[in-house]
C-alpha positions in Angstrom: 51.3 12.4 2.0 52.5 15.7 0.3 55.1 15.6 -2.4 56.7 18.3 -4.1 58.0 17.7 -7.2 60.6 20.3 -8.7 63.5 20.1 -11.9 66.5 22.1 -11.1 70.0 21.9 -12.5 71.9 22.4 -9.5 70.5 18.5 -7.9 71.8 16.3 -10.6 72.7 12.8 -9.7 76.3 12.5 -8.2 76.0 9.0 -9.5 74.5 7.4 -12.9 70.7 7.1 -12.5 71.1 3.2 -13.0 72.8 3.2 -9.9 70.3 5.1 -8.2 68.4 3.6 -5.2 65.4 5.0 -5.9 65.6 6.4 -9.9 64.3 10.1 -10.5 64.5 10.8 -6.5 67.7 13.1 -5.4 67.3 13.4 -2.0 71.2 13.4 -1.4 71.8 16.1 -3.7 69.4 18.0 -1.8 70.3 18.0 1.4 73.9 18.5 0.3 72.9 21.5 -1.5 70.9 22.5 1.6 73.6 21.8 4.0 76.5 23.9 1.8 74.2 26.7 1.8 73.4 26.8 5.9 76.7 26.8 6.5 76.8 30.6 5.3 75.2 31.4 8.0 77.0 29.4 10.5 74.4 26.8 10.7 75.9 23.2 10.6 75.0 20.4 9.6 75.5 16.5 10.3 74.1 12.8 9.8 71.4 12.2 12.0 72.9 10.5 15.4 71.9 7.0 16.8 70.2 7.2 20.2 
């Protein structure tokens, strides 16, 4: 398994780390940072769909 690890201020926690699911891990933040910037170039986004 690879994993990158990376500090950046623009993925800070939306909510308080206690109520973190997984502490130190900001997946959300990511992808929503990811998604905002793909939609400058008319690329959009959504959840993953339920067969």
């Amino acid at each position: 398994m690879t994993r990158i690890v990376f500090y950046s201020a623009q993925f800070l926690p939306y909510l308080p780390e206690s109520c973190q699911v997984n502490p130190g891990a900001y997946g959300f933040e990511l992808a929503l940072w990811l998604s905002n910037a793909l939609i400058r170039f008319d690329i959009v986004t959504s959840y993953p769909l339920r067969p």
